[in-house]
C-alpha positions as CSV (number, residue, x, y, z in Angstrom):
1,X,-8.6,22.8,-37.3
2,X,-8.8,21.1,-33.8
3,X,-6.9,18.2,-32.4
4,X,-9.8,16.5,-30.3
5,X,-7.3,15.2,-27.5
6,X,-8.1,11.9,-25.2
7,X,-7.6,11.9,-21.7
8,X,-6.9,9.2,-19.3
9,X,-8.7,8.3,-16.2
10,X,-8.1,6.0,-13.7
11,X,-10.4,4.1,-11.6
12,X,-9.5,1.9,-8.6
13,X,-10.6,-1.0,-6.2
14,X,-9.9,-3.3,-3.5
15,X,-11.1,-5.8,-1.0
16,X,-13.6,-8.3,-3.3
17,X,-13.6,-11.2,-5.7
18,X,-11.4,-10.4,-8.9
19,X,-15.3,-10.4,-10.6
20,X,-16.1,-8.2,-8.2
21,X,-14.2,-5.6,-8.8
22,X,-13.5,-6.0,-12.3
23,X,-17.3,-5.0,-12.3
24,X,-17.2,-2.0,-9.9
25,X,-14.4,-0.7,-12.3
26,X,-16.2,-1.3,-15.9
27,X,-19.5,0.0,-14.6
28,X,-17.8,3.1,-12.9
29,X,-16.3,3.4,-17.1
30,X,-19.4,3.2,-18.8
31,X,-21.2,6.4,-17.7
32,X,-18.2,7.6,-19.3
33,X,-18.7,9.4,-22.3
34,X,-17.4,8.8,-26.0
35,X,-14.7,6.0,-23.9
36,X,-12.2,4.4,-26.6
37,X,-10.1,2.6,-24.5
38,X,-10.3,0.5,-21.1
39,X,-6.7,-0.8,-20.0
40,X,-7.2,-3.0,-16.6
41,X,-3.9,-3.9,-14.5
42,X,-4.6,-7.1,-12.8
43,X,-3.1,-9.9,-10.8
44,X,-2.6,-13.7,-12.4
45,X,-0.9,-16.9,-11.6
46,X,-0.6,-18.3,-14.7
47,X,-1.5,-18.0,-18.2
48,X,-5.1,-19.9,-17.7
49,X,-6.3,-17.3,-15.6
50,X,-5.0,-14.3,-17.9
51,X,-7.1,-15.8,-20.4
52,X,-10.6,-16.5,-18.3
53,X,-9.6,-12.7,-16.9
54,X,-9.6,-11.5,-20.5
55,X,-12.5,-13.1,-21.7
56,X,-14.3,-11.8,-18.8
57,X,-13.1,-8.6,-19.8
58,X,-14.0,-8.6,-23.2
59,X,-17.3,-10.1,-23.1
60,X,-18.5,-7.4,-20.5
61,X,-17.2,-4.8,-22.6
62,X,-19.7,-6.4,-25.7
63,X,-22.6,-6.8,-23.2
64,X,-23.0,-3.2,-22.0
65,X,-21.3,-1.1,-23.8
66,X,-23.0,0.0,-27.6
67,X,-21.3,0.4,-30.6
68,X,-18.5,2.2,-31.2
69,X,-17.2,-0.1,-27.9
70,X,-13.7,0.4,-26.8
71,X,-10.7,-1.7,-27.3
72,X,-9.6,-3.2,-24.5
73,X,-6.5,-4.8,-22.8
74,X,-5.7,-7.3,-20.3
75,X,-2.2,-6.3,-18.6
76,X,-1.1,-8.7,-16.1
77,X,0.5,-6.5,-13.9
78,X,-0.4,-6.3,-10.4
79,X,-1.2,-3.5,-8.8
80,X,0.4,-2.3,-6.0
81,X,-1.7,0.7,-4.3
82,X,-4.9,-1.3,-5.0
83,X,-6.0,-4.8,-5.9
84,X,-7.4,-4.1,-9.1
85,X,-6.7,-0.6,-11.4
86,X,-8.8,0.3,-14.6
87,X,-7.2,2.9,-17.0
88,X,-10.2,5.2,-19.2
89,X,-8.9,6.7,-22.5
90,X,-11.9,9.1,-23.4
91,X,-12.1,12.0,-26.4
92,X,-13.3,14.7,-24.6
93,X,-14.5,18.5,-25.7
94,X,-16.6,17.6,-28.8
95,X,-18.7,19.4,-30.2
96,X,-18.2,19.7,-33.7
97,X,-20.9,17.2,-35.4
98,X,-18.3,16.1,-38.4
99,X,-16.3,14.2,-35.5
100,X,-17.5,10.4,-35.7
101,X,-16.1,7.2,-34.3
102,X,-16.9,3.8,-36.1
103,X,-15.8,0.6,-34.8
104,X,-14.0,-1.5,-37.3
105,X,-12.9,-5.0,-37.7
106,X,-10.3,-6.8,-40.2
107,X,-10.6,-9.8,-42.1
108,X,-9.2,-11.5,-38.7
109,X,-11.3,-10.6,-36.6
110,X,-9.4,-7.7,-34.4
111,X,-11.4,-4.9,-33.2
112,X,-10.5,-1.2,-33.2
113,X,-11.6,2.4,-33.4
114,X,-11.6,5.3,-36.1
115,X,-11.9,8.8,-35.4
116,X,-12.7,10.8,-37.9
117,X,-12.8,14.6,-38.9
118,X,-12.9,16.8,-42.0
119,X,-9.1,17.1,-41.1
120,X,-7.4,14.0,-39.4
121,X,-8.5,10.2,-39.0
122,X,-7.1,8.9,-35.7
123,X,-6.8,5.3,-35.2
124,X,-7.1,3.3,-31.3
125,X,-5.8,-0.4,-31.0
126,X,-5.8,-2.3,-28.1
127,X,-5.3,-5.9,-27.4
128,X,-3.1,-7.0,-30.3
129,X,-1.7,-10.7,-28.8
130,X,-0.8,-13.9,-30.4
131,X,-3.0,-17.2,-30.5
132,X,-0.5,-19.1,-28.8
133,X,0.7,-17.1,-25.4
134,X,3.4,-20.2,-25.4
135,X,5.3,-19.6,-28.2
136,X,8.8,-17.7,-28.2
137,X,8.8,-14.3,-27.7
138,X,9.8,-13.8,-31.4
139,X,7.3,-15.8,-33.1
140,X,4.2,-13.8,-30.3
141,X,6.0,-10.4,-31.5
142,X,5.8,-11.1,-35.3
143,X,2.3,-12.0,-35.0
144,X,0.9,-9.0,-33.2
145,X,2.9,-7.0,-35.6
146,X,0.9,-8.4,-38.4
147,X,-2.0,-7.6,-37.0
148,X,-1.0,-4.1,-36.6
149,X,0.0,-3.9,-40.3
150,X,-3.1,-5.3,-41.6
151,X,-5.2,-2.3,-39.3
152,X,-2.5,0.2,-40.7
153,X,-3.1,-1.0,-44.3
154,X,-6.8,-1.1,-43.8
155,X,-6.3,2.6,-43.2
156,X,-3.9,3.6,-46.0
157,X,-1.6,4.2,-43.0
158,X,1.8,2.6,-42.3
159,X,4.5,2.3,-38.9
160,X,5.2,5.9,-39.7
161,X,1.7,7.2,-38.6
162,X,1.9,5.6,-34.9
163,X,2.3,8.3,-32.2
164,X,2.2,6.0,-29.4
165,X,2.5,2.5,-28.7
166,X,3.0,0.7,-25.4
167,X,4.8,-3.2,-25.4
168,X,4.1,-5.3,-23.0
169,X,6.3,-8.3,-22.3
170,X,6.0,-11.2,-20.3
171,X,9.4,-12.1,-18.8
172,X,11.0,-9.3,-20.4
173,X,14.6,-9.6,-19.2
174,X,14.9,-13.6,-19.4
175,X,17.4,-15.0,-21.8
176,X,16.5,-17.7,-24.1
177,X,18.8,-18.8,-26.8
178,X,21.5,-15.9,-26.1
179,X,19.0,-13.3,-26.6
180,X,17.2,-10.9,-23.9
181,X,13.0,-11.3,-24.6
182,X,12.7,-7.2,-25.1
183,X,16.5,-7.8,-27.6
184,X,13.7,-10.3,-29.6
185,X,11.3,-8.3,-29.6
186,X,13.4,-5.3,-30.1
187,X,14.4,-7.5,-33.5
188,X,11.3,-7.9,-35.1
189,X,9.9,-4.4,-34.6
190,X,13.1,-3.2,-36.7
191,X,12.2,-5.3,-39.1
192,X,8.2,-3.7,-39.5
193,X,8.9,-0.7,-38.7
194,X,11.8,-1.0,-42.0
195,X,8.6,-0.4,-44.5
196,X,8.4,2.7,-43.3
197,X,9.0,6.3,-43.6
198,X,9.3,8.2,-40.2
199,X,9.1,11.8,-41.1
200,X,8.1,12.5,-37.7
201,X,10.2,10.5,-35.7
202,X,9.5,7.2,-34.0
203,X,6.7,6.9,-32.2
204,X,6.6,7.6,-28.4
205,X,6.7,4.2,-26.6
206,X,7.2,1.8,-23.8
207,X,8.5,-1.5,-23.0
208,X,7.9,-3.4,-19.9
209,X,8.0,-6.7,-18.1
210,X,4.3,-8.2,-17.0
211,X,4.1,-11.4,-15.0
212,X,1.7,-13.1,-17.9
213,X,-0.1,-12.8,-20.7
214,X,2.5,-13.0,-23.5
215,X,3.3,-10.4,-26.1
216,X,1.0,-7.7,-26.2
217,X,0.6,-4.6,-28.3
218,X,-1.7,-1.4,-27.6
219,X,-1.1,1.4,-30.2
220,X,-2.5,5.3,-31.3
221,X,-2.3,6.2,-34.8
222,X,-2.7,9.7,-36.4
223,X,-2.8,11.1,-40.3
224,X,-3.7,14.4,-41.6
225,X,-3.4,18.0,-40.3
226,X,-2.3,17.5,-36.9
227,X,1.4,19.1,-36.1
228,X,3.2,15.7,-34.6
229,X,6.8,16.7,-33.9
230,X,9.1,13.8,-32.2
231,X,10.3,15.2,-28.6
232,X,14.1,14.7,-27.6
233,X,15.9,14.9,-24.0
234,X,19.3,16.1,-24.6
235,X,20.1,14.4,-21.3
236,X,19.6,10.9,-22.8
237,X,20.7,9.5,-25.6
238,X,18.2,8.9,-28.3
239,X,16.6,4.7,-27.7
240,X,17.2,4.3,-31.4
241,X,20.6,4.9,-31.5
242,X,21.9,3.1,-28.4
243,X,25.4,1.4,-28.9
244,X,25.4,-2.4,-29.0
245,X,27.1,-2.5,-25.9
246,X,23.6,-1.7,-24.0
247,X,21.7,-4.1,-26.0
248,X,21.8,-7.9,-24.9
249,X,22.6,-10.3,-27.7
250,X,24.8,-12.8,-28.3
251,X,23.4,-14.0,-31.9
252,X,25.5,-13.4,-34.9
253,X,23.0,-14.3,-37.4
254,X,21.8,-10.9,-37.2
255,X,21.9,-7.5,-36.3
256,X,20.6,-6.1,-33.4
257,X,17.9,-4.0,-33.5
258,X,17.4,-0.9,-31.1
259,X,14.1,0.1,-29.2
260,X,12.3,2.2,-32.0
261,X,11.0,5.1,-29.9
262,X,11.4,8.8,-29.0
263,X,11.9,10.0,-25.4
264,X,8.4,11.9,-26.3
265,X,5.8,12.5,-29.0
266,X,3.6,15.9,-29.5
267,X,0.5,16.2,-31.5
268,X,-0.5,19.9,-31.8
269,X,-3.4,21.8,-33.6
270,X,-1.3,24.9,-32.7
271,X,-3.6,26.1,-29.7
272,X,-3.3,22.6,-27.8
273,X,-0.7,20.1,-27.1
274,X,-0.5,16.8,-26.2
275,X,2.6,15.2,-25.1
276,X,3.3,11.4,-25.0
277,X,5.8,10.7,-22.4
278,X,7.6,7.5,-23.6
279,X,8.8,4.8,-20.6
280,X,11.5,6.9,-18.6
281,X,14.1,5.5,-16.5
282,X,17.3,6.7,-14.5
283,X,19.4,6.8,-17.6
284,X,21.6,9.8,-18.8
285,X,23.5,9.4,-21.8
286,X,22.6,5.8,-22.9
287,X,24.3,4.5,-19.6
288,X,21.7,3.8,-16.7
289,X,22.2,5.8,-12.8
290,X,23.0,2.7,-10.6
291,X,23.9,4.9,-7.5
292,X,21.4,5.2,-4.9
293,X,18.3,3.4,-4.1
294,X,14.7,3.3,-6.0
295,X,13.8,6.8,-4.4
296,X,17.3,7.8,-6.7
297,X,16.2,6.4,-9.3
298,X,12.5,8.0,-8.8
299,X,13.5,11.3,-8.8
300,X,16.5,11.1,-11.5
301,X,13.2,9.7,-13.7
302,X,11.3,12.0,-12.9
303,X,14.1,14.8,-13.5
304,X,14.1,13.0,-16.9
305,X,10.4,13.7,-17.7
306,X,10.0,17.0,-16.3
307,X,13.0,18.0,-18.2
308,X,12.1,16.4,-21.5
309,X,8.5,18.6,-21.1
310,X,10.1,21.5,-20.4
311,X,11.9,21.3,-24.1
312,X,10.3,22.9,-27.4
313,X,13.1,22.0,-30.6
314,X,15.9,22.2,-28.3
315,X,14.9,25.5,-26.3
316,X,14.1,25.7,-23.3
317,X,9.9,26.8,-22.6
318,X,8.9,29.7,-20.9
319,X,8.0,28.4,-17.1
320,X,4.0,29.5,-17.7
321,X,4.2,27.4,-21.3
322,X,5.6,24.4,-19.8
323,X,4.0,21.0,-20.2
324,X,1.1,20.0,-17.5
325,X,1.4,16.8,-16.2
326,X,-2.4,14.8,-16.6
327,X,-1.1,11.0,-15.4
328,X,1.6,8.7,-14.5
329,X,2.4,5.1,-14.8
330,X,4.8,4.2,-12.1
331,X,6.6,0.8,-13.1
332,X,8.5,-0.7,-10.1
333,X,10.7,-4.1,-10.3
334,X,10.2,-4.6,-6.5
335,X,6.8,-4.5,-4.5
336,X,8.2,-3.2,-0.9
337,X,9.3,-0.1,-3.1
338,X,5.7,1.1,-3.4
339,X,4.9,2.7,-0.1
340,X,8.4,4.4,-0.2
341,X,7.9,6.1,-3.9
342,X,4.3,6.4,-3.6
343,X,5.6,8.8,-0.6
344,X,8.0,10.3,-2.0
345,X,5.7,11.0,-5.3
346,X,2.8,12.4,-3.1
347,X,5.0,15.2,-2.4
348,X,6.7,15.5,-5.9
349,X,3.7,15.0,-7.8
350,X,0.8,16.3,-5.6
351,X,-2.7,16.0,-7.6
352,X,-1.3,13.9,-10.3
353,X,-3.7,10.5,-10.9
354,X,-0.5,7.9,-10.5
355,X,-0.7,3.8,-10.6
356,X,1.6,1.7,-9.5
357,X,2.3,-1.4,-11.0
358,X,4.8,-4.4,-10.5
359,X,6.5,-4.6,-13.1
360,X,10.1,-5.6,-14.4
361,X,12.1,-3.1,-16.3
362,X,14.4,-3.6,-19.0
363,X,17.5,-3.3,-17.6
364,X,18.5,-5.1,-14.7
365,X,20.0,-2.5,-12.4
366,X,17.3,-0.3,-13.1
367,X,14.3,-0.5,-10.5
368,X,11.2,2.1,-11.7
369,X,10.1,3.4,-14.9
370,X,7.6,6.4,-15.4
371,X,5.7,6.8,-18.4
372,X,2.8,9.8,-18.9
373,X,0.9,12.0,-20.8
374,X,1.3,15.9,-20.6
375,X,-0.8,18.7,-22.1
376,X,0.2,21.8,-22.7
């Protein structure tokens, strides 16, 4: 059995019209081969032009790309070591003939991909947003989250089979009512994800501020004879299992729920590995590192990560079967960090495809959040 893995590439711009370069990126994507997923970072003002961004976006993608076309997603985050960023997911290394994709749609009308072999089915969803980018956080999560179920169900699948998932958040840390946006939508993932069984942990995951666009939900789901295993970081406390005195709530109407993901996610056929590196901050324990500045922080995260890919069931790897870092998002809560990290990462990180993105971060205090993928 083989685990067909997808890479990620990244493809930058600068200097035009948004149109421009939106169409220097998506035709640089489409001599791609077998691409399943397009993910362009982008700057907005308001909510009006997320939406003409997106449509542009997604009507490009149905003009000259042929079936199966890749999901795409609009993430209104703005770049910050170029004026526009595209991000390729790709299945790569096939050539077994059984491997297909298909492009499916549900009964309302959401678009996403199936890869199948004689041994796993593998499911890519991008895009999942509510019709109303206006509404409360909590009524923009429950909807997106329905659409996820009715994919999942589509596919005899359930929560449990999710690998990775990314959550995207506009305003993330702004209090309305008594509740922190990512505590609300922290709330109503614990009550979808309650259906399931998790027999391989929670899937790997991020969270993170963008300056519009809503609620919006990209996700990776696997069944079948693929070794997933969840990954943990004995240097930070498991997300799922942080004390109420991190989380920010002040309803007592209901519990809180915590951020449903693992530090890490591997999917194995036993010769390869993948490793889904979950958003990773400055936090040891469940308490987050406040001393220093962002180039602290940056290297305490990136401590975090190196160390959580260094770890096979709570053993430390030999050196030569440590995990390979492929890509990194770099998540920063202020702009005039980026020359300083991008810097300082040149000389961690040398050779490693890296974005950097504006973004705000869950916590407060905490000023840059890595996420990545690994291979092993």
């Amino acid at each position: 059995m083989k685990y067909h893995r997808i890479t990620c590439n990244l493809y930058k711009t600068t200097g035009n019209s948004w149109e421009q370069m939106a169409e220097e990126l998506l035709s640089s994507a489409v001599r791609e081969e077998r691409v399943l997923r397009l993910v362009l970072f982008t700057r907005c003002t308001d909510n009006q032009e997320y939406k003409f961004q997106r449509s542009f976006l997604e009507q490009w993608v149905e003009r000259h790309f042929v079936s199966p076309r890749p999901v795409v997603s609009l993430v209104a985050q703005k770049p910050l070591v170029a004026d526009l960023v595209l991000e390729v997911h790709s299945l790569v290394e096939i050539t077994d003939e059984a491997v297909t994709i298909e492009e499916q749609i549900t009964s309302s009308s959401v678009r996403y991909l199936r890869i199948m072999t004689p041994h796993y089915r593998e499911i890519i969803v991008g895009g999942l947003y509510a019709d109303d980018l206006n509404l409360p956080v909590r009524e923009q999560s429950e909807q997106a989250f329905r659409k996820a179920e009715e994919i999942l169900k589509t596919e005899q699948m359930n929560f449990g089979d999710i690998v990775r998932q990314w959550n995207y958040l506009e305003n993330i840390t702004d209090i309305a009512h008594g509740n922190q946006c990512y505590q609300d939508f922290n709330d109503v993932r614990t009550l979808f994800y309650a259906s399931s069984e998790w027999e391989s942990g929670y899937p790997a995951a991020t969270g993170i501020g963008t300056q519009h666009g809503g609620v919006l939900i990209d996700f990776n789901a696997v069944s079948g004879e693929v070794d997933i295993a969840p990954l943990d970081n004995d240097w930070q406390r498991a997300a799922h299992v942080y004390s109420d005195e991190v989380l920010i709530s002040h309803r007592a109407d209901r519990k809180k729920g915590t951020p449903k993901f693992e530090r890490g996610k591997s999917l194995s056929d036993r010769r390869q590995e993948v490793i889904y590196i979950s958003g990773t901050a400055a936090i040891r324990g469940e308490e987050s590192v406040t001393t220093g500045d962002v180039l602290s922080q940056t290297e305490i995260t990136l401590e975090n990560i190196q160390h959580l890919i260094g770890l096979e069931e709570g053993r430390e790897k030999l050196p030569e079967h440590s995990g390979k870092l492929g890509l990194l998002r770099v998540y920063l809560k202020n702009e005039e960090d980026a020359s300083a990290v991008k810097a300082d990462l040149d000389k961690l990180c040398p050779d490693i495809p890296i974005v950097y993105l504006y973004a705000d971060v869950c916590r407060e205090e905490l000023l840059v959040e890595i996420e990545g993928i690994a291979y092993l």
